[in-house]
C-alpha positions in Angstrom: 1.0 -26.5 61.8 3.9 -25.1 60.1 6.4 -23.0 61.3 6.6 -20.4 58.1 4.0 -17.7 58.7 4.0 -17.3 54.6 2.7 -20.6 54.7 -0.4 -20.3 56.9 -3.7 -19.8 55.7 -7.0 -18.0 56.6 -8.6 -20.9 58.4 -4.6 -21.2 60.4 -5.4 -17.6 61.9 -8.7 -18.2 62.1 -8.5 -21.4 64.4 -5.6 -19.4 66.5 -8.3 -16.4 67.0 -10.3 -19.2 68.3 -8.2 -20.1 70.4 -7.3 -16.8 71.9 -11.1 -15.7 72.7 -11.2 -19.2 74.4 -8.5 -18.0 76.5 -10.0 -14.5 77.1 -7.4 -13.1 75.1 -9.5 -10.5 73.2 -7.0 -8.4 71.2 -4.7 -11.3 70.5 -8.1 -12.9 68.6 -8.7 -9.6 66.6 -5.7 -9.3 65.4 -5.2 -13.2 64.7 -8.8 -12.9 62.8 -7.6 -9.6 61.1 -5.1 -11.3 59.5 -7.3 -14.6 58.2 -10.0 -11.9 56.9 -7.1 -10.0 55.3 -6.1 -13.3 53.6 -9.7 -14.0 52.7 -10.8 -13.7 49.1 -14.5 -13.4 49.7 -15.1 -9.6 51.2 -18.8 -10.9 52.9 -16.5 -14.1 54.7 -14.2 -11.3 55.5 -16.6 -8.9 56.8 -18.2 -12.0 58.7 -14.5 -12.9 60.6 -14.3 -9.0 61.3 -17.9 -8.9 62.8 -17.5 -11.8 64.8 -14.0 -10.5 66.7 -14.7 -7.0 67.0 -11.7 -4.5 67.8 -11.7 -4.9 71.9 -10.6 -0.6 71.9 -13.5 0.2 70.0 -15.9 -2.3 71.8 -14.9 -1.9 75.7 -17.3 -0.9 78.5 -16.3 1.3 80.9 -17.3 1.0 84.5 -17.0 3.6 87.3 
């Protein structure tokens, strides 16, 4: 991995919102997966990454 942000790729943030939901680290995924759809060419991929690492604010359950 590089250590130039303008020199990752989709699949770079895409592997480190991986990562993050692996480590329960929900919002750290979105916005790593945000980025790789941004960065995606293809708006259904791009719309697939989004869908699969839904906004944790908008998608949170509360409990009383």
């Amino acid at each position: 991995m590089t250590r130039d942000p303008a020199d990752l790729i989709a699949a770079d943030y895409l592997d480190g919102a991986r990562e993050m939901a692996a480590a329960n680290r929900p919002y750290l995924a979105h916005l790593l997966a945000e980025e790789a759809a941004r960065r995606t060419t293809d708006p259904v991929t791009a719309a697939g990454i989004r869908a699969s690492f839904p906004d944790p604010a908008t998608t949170r359950e509360e409990t009383d």
